[in-house]
C-alpha positions as a Python dict, from the first residue, in 0.01 Angstrom:
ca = {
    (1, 'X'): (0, 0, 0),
    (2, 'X'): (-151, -296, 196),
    (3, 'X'): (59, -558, 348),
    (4, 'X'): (-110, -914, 310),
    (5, 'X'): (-1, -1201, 510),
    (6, 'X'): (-223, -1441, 310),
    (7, 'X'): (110, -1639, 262),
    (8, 'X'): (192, -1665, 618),
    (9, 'X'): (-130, -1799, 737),
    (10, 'X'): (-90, -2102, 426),
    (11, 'X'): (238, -2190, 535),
    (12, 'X'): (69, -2196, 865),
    (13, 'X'): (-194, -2415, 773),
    (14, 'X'): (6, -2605, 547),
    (15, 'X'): (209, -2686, 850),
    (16, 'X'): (-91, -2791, 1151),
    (17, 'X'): (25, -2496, 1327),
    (18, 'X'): (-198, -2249, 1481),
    (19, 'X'): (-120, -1884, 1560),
    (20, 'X'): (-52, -2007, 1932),
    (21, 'X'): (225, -2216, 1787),
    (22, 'X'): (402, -1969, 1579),
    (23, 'X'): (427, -1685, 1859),
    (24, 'X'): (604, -1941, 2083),
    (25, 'X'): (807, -2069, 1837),
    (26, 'X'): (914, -1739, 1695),
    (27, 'X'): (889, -1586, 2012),
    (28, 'X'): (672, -1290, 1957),
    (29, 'X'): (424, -1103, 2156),
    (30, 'X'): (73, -1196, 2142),
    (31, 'X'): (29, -809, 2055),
    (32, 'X'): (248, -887, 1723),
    (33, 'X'): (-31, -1209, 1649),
    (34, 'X'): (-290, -993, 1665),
    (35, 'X'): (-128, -678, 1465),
    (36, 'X'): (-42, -993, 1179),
    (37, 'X'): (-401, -1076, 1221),
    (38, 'X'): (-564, -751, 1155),
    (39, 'X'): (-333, -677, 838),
    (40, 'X'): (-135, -390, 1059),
    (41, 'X'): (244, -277, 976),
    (42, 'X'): (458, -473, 1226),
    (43, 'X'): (812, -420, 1286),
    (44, 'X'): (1123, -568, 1087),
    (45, 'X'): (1214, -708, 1376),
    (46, 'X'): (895, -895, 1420),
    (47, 'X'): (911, -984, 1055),
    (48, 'X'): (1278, -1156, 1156),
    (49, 'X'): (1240, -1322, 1385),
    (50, 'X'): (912, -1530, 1201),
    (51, 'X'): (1167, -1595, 886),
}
């Protein structure tokens, strides 16, 4: 099953914030952005820290 982060980039947009913005403010790696980005499985950890 595919993941889809559709949602997250909305909220995003919804919000003026740009990817840049959420990894600092969730404090992610730029790896996790990118792994979001491309539709990849990312940790629960990851997932966590964003909520």
């Amino acid at each position: 099953m595919a993941v889809s982060y559709k949602k997250l980039w909305k909220l995003l947009i919804d919000k003026d914030m740009k990817k840049s913005d959420l990894e600092r403010e969730a404090r992610i790696t730029h790896y996790a952005i990118s792994k979001l980005s491309q539709g990849k499985d990312v940790s629960t950890e990851v997932l966590g820290k964003i909520c």
